[in-house]
C-alpha positions in Angstrom: 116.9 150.0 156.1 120.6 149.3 154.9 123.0 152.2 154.4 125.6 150.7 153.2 126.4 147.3 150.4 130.2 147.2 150.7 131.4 150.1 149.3 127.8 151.6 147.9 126.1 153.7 149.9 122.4 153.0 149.5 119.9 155.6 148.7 116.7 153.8 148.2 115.2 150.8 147.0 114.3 150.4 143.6 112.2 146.8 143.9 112.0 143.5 145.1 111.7 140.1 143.5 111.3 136.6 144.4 115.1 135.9 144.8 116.6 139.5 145.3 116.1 143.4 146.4 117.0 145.8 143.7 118.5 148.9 145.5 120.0 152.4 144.0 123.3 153.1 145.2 125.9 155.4 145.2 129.4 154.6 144.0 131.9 156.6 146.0 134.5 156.1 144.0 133.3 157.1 140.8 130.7 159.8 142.0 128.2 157.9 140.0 125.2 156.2 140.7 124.6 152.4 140.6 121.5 150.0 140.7 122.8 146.7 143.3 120.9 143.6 143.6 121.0 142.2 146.5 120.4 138.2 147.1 120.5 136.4 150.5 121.0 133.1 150.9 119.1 130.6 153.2 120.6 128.3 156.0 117.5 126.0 155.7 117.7 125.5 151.4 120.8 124.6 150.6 119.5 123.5 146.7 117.7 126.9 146.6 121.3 128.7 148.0 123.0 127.1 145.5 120.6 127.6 142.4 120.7 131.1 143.3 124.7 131.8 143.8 124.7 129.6 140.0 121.9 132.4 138.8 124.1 135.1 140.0 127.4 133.7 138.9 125.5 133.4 134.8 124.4 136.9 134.9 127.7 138.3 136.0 130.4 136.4 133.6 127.5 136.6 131.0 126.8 140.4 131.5 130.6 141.2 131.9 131.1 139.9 127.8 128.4 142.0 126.8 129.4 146.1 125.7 126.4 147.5 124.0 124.3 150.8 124.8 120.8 148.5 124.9 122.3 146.1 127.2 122.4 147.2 131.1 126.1 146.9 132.1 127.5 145.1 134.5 130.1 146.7 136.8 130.9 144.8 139.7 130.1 141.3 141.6 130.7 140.1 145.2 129.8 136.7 147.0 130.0 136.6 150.4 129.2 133.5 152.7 125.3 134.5 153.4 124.7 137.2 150.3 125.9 138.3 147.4 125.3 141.2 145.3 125.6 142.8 141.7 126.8 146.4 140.8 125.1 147.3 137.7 124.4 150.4 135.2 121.8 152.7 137.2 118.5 153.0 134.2 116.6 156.3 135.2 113.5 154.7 133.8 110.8 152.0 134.4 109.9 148.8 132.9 108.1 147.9 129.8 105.4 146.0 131.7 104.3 149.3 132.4 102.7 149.6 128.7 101.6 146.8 127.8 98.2 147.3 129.6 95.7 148.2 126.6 95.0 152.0 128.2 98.6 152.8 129.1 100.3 151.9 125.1 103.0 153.3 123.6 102.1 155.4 120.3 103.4 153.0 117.8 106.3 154.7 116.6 108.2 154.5 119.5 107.5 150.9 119.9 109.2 150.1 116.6 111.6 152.3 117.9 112.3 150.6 121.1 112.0 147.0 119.6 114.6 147.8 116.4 117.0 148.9 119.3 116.3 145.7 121.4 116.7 143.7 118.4 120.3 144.9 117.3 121.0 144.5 121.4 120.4 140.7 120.9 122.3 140.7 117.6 124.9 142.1 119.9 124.9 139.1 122.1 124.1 136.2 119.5 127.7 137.3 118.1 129.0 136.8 122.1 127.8 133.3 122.1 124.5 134.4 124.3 120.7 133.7 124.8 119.2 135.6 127.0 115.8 133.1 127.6 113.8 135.1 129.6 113.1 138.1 127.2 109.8 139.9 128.4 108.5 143.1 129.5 109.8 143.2 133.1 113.3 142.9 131.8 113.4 145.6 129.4 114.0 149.3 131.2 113.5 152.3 128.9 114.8 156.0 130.0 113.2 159.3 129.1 114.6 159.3 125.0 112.9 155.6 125.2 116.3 153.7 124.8 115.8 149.9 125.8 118.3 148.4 128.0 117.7 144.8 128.5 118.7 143.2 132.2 118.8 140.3 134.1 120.6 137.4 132.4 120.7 135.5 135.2 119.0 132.4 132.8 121.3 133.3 130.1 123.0 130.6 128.4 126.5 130.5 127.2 126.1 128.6 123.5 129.7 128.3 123.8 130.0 125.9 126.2 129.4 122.1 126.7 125.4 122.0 127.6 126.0 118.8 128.6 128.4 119.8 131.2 127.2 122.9 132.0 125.0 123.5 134.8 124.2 127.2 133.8 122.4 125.3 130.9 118.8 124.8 132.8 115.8 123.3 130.4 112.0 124.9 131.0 113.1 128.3 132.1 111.7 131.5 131.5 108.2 133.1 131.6 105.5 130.4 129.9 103.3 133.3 127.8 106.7 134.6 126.0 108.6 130.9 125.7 109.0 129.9 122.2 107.0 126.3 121.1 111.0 124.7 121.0 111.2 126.4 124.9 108.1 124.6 126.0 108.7 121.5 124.3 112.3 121.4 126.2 114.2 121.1 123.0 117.4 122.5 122.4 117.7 126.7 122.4 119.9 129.1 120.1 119.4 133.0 119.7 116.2 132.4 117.8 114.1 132.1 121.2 115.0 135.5 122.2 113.7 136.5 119.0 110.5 134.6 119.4 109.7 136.5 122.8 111.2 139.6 121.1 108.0 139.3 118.6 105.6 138.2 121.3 106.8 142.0 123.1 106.2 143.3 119.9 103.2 141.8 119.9 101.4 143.0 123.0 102.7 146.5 123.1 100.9 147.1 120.0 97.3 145.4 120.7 97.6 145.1 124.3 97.1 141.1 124.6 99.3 138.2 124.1 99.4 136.2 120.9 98.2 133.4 122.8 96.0 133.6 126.2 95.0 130.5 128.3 93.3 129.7 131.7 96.0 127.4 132.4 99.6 126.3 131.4 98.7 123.3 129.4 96.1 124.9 127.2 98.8 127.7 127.0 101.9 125.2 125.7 99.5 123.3 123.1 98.5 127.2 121.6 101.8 128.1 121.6 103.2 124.8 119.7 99.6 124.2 117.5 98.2 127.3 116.9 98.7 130.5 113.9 99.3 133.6 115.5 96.5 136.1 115.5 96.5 138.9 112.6 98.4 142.2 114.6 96.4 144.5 112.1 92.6 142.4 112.9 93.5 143.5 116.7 94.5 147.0 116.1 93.1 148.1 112.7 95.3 151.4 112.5 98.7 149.5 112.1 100.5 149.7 109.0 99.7 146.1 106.8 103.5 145.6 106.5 103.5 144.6 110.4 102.0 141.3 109.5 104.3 139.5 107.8 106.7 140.5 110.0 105.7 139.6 113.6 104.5 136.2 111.6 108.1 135.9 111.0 109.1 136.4 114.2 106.6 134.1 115.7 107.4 131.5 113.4 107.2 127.8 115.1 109.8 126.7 112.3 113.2 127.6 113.3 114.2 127.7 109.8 111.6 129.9 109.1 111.6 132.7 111.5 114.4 135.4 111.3 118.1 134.0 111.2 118.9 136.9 113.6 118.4 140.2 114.9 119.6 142.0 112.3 117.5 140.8 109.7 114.0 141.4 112.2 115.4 145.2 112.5 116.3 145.5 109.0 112.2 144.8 108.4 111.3 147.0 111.0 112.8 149.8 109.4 110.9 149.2 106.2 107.8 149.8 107.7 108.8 152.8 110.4 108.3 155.6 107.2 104.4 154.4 107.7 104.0 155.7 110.8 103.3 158.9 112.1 106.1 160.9 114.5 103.7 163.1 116.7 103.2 161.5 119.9 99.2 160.2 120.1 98.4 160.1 123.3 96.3 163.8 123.7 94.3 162.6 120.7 93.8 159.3 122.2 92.9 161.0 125.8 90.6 163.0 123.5 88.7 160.3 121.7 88.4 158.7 125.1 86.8 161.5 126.6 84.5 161.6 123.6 83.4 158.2 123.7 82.7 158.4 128.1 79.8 160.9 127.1 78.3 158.7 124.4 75.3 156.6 125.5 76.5 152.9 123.7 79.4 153.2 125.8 77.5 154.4 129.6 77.9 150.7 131.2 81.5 150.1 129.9 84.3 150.3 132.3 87.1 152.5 131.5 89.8 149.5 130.5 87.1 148.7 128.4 86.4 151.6 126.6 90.5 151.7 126.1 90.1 148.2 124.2 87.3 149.6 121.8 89.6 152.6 121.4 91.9 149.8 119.4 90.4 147.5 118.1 88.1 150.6 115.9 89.0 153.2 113.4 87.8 156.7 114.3 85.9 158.4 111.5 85.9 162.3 110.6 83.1 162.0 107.4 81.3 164.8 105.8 78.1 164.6 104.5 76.8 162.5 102.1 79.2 159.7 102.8 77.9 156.1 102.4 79.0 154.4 105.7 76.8 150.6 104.5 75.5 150.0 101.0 72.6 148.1 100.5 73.3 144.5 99.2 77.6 144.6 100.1 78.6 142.1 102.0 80.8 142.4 105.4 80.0 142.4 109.3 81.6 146.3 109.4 79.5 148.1 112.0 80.0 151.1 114.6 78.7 153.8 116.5 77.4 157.7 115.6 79.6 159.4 118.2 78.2 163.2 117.1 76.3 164.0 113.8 73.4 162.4 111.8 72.8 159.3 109.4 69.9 158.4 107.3 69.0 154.4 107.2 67.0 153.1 103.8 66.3 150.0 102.0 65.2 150.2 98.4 66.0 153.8 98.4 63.2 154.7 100.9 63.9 156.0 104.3 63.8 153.9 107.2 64.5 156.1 110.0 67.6 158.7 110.9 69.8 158.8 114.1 72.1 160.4 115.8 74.6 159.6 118.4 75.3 157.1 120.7 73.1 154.8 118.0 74.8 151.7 116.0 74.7 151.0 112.5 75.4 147.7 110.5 74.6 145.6 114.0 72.4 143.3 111.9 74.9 141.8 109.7 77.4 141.5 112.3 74.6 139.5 114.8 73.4 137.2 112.3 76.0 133.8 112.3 75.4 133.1 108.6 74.0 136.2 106.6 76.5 138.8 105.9 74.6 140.9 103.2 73.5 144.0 104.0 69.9 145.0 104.2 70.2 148.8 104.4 72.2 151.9 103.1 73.7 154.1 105.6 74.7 157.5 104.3 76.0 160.6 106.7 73.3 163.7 106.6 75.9 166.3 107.9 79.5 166.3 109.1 79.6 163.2 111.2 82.2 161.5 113.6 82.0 157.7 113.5 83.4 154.9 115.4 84.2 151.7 113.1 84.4 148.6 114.8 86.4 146.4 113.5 84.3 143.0 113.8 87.4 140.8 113.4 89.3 142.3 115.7 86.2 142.3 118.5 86.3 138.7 118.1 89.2 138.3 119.1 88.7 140.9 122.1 88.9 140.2 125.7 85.4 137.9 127.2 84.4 141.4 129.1 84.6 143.8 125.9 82.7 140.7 123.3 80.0 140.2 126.6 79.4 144.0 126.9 79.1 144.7 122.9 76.4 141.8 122.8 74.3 143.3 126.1 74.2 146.8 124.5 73.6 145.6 120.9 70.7 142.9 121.7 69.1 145.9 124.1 69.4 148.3 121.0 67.8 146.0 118.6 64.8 145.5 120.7 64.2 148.5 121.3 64.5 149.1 117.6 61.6 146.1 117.0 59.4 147.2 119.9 59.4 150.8 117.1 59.1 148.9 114.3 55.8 147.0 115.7 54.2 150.3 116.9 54.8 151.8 113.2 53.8 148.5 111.9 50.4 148.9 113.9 49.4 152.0 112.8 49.2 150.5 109.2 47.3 147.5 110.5 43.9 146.6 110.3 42.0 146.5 113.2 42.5 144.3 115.9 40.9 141.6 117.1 39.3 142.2 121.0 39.8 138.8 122.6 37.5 138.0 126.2 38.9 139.4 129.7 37.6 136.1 131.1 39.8 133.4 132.4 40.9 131.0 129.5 39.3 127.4 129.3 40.2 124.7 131.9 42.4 122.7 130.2 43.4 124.5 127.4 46.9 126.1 127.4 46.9 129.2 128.6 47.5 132.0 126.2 50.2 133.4 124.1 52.1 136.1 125.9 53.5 138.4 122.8 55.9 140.7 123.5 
């Protein structure tokens, strides 16, 4: 374990990444504590050595120009012949790859808050001639008041120099899921990229998925250039509408069209933050979750499941007498009694009446063609009720779509294995066939369920 880097007297490590160690120091000078990252250089890569010492040179003339409270400051650089290291603003925090998993989200509020900041941070640097290019989760810290600070521009690129002489200026970098369709495609960059990934952040720390998911980089590129970005609102239903437009504008594949900077992206952000509740949601969310563990639909789903169903549904508080499904509407809308009672008719004559853990409205959403409801649903006392949003389950992970299928197709089965016994007590008589062995060379007999 080193004790000392130079001056800094080293207190612990904070990481470690491909190309460099990330340690927290103390600065004995200034009493103050520092984050250092460390790089080493190889005797047996010389192309590597020197594609690292360029890397490290870019982030510290790049993060020396920049002076702005969302931008990690940069304090102090030494090479030396086998390492060199960088003395940087110490962020008593963690990473925003740390929620974008789809149990561990941020309440929305602060996400728009930590974005808006992050977007006036690359304002900052657009006006300094900068582009970051590898905007993503892992290089966004947030502290305890959730203020951004966004690191590591060692891929930054200085617009204010020759490109063409420039050997900062490096096509196809960054991190392929967050790259904007002129990134992939090796064009040309400006500012706009960062805003691109900016909306792609945006993006996953408010559904917990990427915009566009792929087994493999190729796929990934031609969804990235070629396809429309997926609704925000159809993944996570209790989002305010005015978020649409806006991370559409942001993911624009049009330069022209997407925002002109980040200004402008906060400036729409702001519009919509008055639609959003303050209070932090994560006791409620623990306490739907909790809810949902002890309902029987849900027995066989994993926990990072049941997070997922948590957003892509809207949770219900209904009194009684609330129609949930009208006969002869038409819509795939369907969910789950969590506690309470519903009555099921057609042509205003009861079918039957359940209670929780039992699904309503599964026909209509099973059925590829016929959307018309056959049914009324209406709540017989104070009832909670999970709505799943059907266009947001499609476009669910393959384990939450395979696991709502299993349970529904075993529900409705057991539903028609009912029906035919109720059926058969209205029935005439049966017909008592022979306990012989059927005829050589006849087929043998129907098997009914």
């Amino acid at each position: 374990m080193l004790e000392k880097i130079g001056k800094y007297e080293i207190v612990r490590s904070l990481g470690k990444g491909a190309t460099a160690v990330v340690y927290l120091a103390r600065d004995p000078d200034l009493d103050r504590l520092v984050a250092i990252k460390l790089i080493r250089f190889g005797e047996d890569n010389a192309a590597m050595s020197r594609r690292l010492r360029k890397l490290f040179q870019t982030e510290d003339s790049i993060g020396r120009r920049l002076n702005h409270q969302n931008i990690v400051r940069i304090y102090d650089a030494v090479v030396e012949a086998e390492r060199a290291y960088l003395v940087m603003e110490y962020v008593d925090g963690s990473a925003l790859d740390k929620f974008c998993a789809i149990n561990r989200l941020l309440p929305m509020h602060r996400v728009i808050g930590i974005i808006f900041k992050c977007c006036l941070a690359l304002d900052h640097a657009f006006h300094q001639g900068i582009v970051h290019r590898d905007i993503k989760p892992a290089n966004i810290l947030i502290d305890a008041q959730d203020n951004p600070k966004i690191t590591d521009f060692g891929l930054g690129l200085n617009l204010g120099k020759d490109t063409n002489q420039d050997s900062t200026f490096v096509m196809g970098v960054g991190s392929p899921a967050y790259m904007s369709p002129e990134q992939v495609k090796n064009y040309p960059l400006n500012h706009k990229t960062d805003l691109y990934s900016l909306g792609v952040l945006l993006f996953q720390l408010l559904t917990g998925r990427l915009p566009f998911r792929a087994n493999n980089p190729a796929t990934l590129v031609y969804k990235i250039v070629n396809m429309d970005t997926p609704s925000v609102c159809a993944l996570n239903p209790n989002l305010p509408a005015g978020l649409d437009p806006i991370i559409r504008k942001a993911l624009e594949k049009d330069l022209y069209s997407r925002y002109r900077n980040g200004a402008e992206f906060a400036k729409d952000l702001s519009a919509v933050r008055y639609q959003m509740q303050e209070e932090d949601q994560t006791q409620q969310d623990l306490s739907h979750f909790e809810s949902l563990r002890k309902v029987d639909f849900f027995a066989e789903f994993e926990d990072i499941e049941l997070w997922e169903v948590l957003r892509i549904s809207v949770w219900r508080e209904l009194s009684e007498k609330v129609t949930l499904i009208r006969e002869g509407d038409s819509h795939r809308k369907f969910g789950v009694v969590v506690d309470g009672f519903v009555e099921v008719s057609c042509n205003a004559r009861v079918i039957c009446r359940l209670g929780s853990g039992e699904v309503v409205g599964e026909m209509a959403f099973l059925h590829p063609t016929d959307t018309r409801r056959q049914a009324t649903v209406v709540t017989l006392e104070p009832t909670r009720f999970l709505e799943i949003n059907s266009a947001a389950l499609d476009l669910s992970s393959d384990e939450v779509r395979e696991r709502f299928h299993k349970v529904l197709l075993i529900k409705v089965l057991g539903r028609l294995r009912e029906a035919n016994k109720v059926l058969a007590t209205l029935g005439q008589a049966a017909v008592q066939g022979s306990s012989s062995a059927y005829v050589a060379g006849l087929s043998p007999p129907l098997q009914l369920l």
